[in-house]
N, C-alpha and C positions, 0 to 999 in steps of 0.2 A: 372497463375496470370493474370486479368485482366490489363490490360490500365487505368494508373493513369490517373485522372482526373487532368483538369487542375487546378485547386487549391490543389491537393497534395503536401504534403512535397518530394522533388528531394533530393537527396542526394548528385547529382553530384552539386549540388546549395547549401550547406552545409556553413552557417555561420563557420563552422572550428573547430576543439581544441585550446583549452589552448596552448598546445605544438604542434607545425605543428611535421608532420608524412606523410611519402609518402604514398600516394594509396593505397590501397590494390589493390592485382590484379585479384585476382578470389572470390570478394567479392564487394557488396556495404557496402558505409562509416555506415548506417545504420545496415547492416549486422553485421560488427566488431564489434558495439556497443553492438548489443544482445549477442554477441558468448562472450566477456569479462565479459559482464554481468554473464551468466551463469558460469563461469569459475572463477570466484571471491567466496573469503571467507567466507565474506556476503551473497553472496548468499545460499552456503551450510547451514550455519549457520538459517535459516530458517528454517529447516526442523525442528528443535528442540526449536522455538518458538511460544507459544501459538496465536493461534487465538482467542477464547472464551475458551475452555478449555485447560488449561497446561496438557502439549504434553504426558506425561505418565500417562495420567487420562486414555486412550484409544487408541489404536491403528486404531481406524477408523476416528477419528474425525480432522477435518482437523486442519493443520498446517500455519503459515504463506508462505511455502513453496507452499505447495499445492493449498490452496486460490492464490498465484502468479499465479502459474501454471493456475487453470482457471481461471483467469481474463485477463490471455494474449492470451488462447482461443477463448474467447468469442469476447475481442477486436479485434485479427484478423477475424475473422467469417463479424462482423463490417466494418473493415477496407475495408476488399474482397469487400462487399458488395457493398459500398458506393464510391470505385475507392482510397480510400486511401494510404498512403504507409505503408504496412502490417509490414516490416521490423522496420523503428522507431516506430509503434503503439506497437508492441511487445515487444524492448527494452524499451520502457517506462515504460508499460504493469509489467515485469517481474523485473525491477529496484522499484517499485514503493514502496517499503516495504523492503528496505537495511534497511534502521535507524531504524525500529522497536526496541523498549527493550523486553527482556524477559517480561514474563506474560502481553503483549498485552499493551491495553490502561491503563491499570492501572500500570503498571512499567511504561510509559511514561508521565502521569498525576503526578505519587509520584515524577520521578526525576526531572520534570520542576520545582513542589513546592519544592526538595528541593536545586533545584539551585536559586532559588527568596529567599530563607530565609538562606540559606547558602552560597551562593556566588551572592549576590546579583546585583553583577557590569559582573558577566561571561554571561549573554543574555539567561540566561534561558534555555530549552530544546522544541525540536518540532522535530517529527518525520520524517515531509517530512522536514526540513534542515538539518537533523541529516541524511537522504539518499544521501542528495546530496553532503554533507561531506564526507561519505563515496566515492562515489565514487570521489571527486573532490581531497580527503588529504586521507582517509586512508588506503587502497587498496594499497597492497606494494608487487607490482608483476614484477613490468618494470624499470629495469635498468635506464634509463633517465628521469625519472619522478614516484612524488608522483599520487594516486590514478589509475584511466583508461584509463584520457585522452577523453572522451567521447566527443561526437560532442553538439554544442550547442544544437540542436535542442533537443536531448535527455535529457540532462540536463537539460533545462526549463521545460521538459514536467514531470520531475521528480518532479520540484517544483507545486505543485499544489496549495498551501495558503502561502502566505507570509504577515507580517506587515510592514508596509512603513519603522519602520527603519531598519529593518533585509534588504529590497530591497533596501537602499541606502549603503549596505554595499558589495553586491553582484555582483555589477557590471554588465557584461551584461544582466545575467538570469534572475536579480531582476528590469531590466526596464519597462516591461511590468504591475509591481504592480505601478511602478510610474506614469506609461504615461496611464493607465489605460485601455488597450489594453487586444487582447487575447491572450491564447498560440495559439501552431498550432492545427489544427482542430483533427491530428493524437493524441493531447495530449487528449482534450475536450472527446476525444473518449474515451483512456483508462479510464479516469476518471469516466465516466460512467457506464463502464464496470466493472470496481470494485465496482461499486454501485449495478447493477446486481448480481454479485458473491456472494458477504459476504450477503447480504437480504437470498436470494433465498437458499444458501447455510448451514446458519445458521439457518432456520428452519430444515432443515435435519439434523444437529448435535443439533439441539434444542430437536426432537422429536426422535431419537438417544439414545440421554441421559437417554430421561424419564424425563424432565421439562419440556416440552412442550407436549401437547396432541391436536390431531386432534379436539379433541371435542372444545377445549380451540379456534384452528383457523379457525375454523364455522363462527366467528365472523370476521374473515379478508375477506375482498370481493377479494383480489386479488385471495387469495388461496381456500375461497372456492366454487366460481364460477369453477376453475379447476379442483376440487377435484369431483362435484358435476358431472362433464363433465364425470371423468373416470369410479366414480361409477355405471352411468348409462350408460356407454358403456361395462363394466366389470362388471357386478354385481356380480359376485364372486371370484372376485382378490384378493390376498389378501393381508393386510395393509399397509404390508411393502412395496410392488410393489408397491400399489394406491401411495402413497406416494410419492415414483422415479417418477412414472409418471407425480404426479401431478407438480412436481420440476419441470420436463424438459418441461413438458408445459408452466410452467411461465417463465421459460429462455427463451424460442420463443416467448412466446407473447412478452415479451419485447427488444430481438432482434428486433422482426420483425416491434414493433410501432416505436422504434427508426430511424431505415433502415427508415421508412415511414417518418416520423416528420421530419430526419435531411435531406432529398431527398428532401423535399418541401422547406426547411430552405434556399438552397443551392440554387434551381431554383429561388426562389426569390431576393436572394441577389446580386446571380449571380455573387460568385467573380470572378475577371477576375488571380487569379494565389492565393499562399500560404500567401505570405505577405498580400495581400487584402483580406483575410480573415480574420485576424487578426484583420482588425479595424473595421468588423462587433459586432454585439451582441455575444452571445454566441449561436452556430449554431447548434451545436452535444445536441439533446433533446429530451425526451419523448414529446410524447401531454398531455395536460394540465388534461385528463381524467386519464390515467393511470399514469402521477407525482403523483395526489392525493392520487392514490391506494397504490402507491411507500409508502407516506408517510405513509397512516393509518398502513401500513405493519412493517415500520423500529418504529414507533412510539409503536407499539406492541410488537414487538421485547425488544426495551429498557425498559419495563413497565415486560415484563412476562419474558424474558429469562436474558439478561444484569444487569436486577436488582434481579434475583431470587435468592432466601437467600443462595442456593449454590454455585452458582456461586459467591455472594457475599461475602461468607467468605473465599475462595480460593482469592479474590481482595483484603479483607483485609491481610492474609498471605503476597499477592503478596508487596503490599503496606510496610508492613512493614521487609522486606529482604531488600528492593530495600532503603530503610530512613535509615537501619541499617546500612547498606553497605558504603550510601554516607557519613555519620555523621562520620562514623568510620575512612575511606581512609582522608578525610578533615581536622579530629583532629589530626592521624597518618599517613601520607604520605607513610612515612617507609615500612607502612606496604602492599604498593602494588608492583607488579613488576616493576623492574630498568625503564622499556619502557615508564611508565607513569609516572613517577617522572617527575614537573619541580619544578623553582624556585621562579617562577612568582606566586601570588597568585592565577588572574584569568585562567591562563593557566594552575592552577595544577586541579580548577575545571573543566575546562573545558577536562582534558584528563582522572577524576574520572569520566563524565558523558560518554566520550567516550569508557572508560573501562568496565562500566557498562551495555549500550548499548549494547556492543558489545558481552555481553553475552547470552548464550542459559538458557534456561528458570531451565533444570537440573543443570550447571553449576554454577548459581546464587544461587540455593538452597547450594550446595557444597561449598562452597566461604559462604554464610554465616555458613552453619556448622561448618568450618572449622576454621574461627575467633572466635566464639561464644561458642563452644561445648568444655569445656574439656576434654583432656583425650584422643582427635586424635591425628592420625598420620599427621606429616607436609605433 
């Protein structure tokens, strides 16, 4: 492990938990956070929710598990790089996608609209509050406290988008949405780096699938200036391999402009520790050349794969399990387990959307058959 730089997140310098807890002792506070991380429900519970494709379309196509897994790669590869603290970049890194619902953005989009139109006063649905819920309330592993316990630092790094009133509601995590500040540099990083993952990564389960075709991303400059690179190094490679290669070339390129961009960001600002970086800009960046390529690439992505009529009728499915589900638990209470029953209105939606959430993408299919289908078994 390299020598943190002076503006990395310390651990032994640690804003604290919710619940103080002694030291660990053959671990940093950082450390513990990632090892509960992994060791948590939620987290398991990934392996079996959709990333772009719901999880039994394919056994190759990644997971929300797996997209974790590389974006906490990648962010440490970063982290190393740049002198950062490897340990919270990874706990962030691999927390950063607890709250997910089943079937992806589209189980996350239906249950916010139908907590706006069904429990209009419960504050809606949002995936990174609904992570950091998770690990702050529902994580029910420790004797002396609800959720992990996690250090502050992780925690904020978890919240990535907040609205000013959800951040006046939050207390410490949510101050930097008011004061208008950054998180820590370790956070700015993972955030990145999942930006990295899911781009780069979702062309390979795009062209996987058979929705997407090389021919189709000729027209992307990031990809095919790469592509362009192996075929005339390889000229008899064949697709599948050009393909891997071309991937892992755009994940270096993008490493390594980042390594460059945020190294320059850094000598200039010149914070003198982790809090003074904080009240810089936003420091962890591509250069302004390959953001644009970033974009013409994710902008691609939503237009040819995101919105492609297959994947699109698999989101209306998704869409409508996840409206049947909450309309139903809403009208009939009764009919969910004892654990989420309350009495309070908003608190009974608010433990349907928790309930809901908290399913795997197979699970959610079962749970609506299981209400819906006559003729099964309880």
């Amino acid at each position: 492990m390299t020598t943190p730089a002076v503006y990395a997140s310390r651990s032994d310098q640690t804003r604290g938990r919710r619940y103080p807890e002694p030291s660990p002792r053959n671990r940093s506070e950082f450390q513990r956070d990632r090892d509960r991380i992994v060791h948590a429900g939620a987290f398991r519970r990934l392996e079996y929710k959709t990333q772009v494709f719901i999880n039994h379309e394919g056994d190759l196509f990644r997971t929300r598990l797996t997209h974790s897994l590389e974006v906490a790669q990648i962010a440490r590869v970063l982290a190393r790089s740049l002198g950062l603290n490897e340990d919270l970049t990874e706990a962030i890194a691999l927390a950063h996608d607890l709250g997910h619902t089943p079937f992806g953005h589209a189980g996350q989009d239906e249950l916010n609209a139908c907590m706006h139109e069904l429990a209009p006063d419960a504050g809606g649905f949002e995936h990174n509050l609904q992570s950091l819920r998770v690990v702050d309330e529902l994580e029910e592993r420790y004797a002396p406290f609800n959720g992990l316990n996690l250090c502050f630092e992780t925690r904020e790094g978890i919240l990535k988008h907040c609205s000013l009133a959800h951040a006046l509601l939050l207390g410490d995590v949510g101050e930097r949405f008011i004061a208008r500040t950054q998180p820590s540099l370790e956070a700015q990083l993972a955030n990145l780096a999942d930006e990295i993952a899911y781009n780069n990564h979702d062309i390979d389960d795009g062209l996987r699938s058979g929705l997407l075709s090389v021919e189709q991303l000729q027209g992307v400059p990031a990809f095919a200036r790469h592509y362009d690179q192996v075929i005339q190094e390889w000229p008899a490679i064949a697709q599948r391999r050009a393909v891997s290669e071309t991937i892992r070339r755009m994940i270096n390129t993008l490493i390594m402009d980042v390594t460059v961009t945020t190294a320059s960001n850094l000598a200039s600002a010149a914070p003198a520790n982790a809090e003074a970086a904080r009240l810089c800009g936003p420091l962890v960046a591509f250069s302004d050349e390959i953001r644009a390529e970033a974009n013409v690439l994710k902008k691609f992505l939503f237009e040819n794969l995101y919105r492609h009529y297959k994947v699109m009728r698999m989101t209306n499915k998704a869409r409508r399990i996840v409206r049947e589900l909450f309309s139903t638990f809403i009208q009939e209470p009764r009919l969910l387990p004892p654990d989420y029953r309350r009495d309070d209105d908003q608190a009974q939606a608010r433990a349907i959307a928790d309930y809901i959430a908290g399913m795997t993408d197979r699970y959610a299919i079962r749970e609506h058959h299981r209400i819906f289908q006559m003729g099964d078994q309880l």
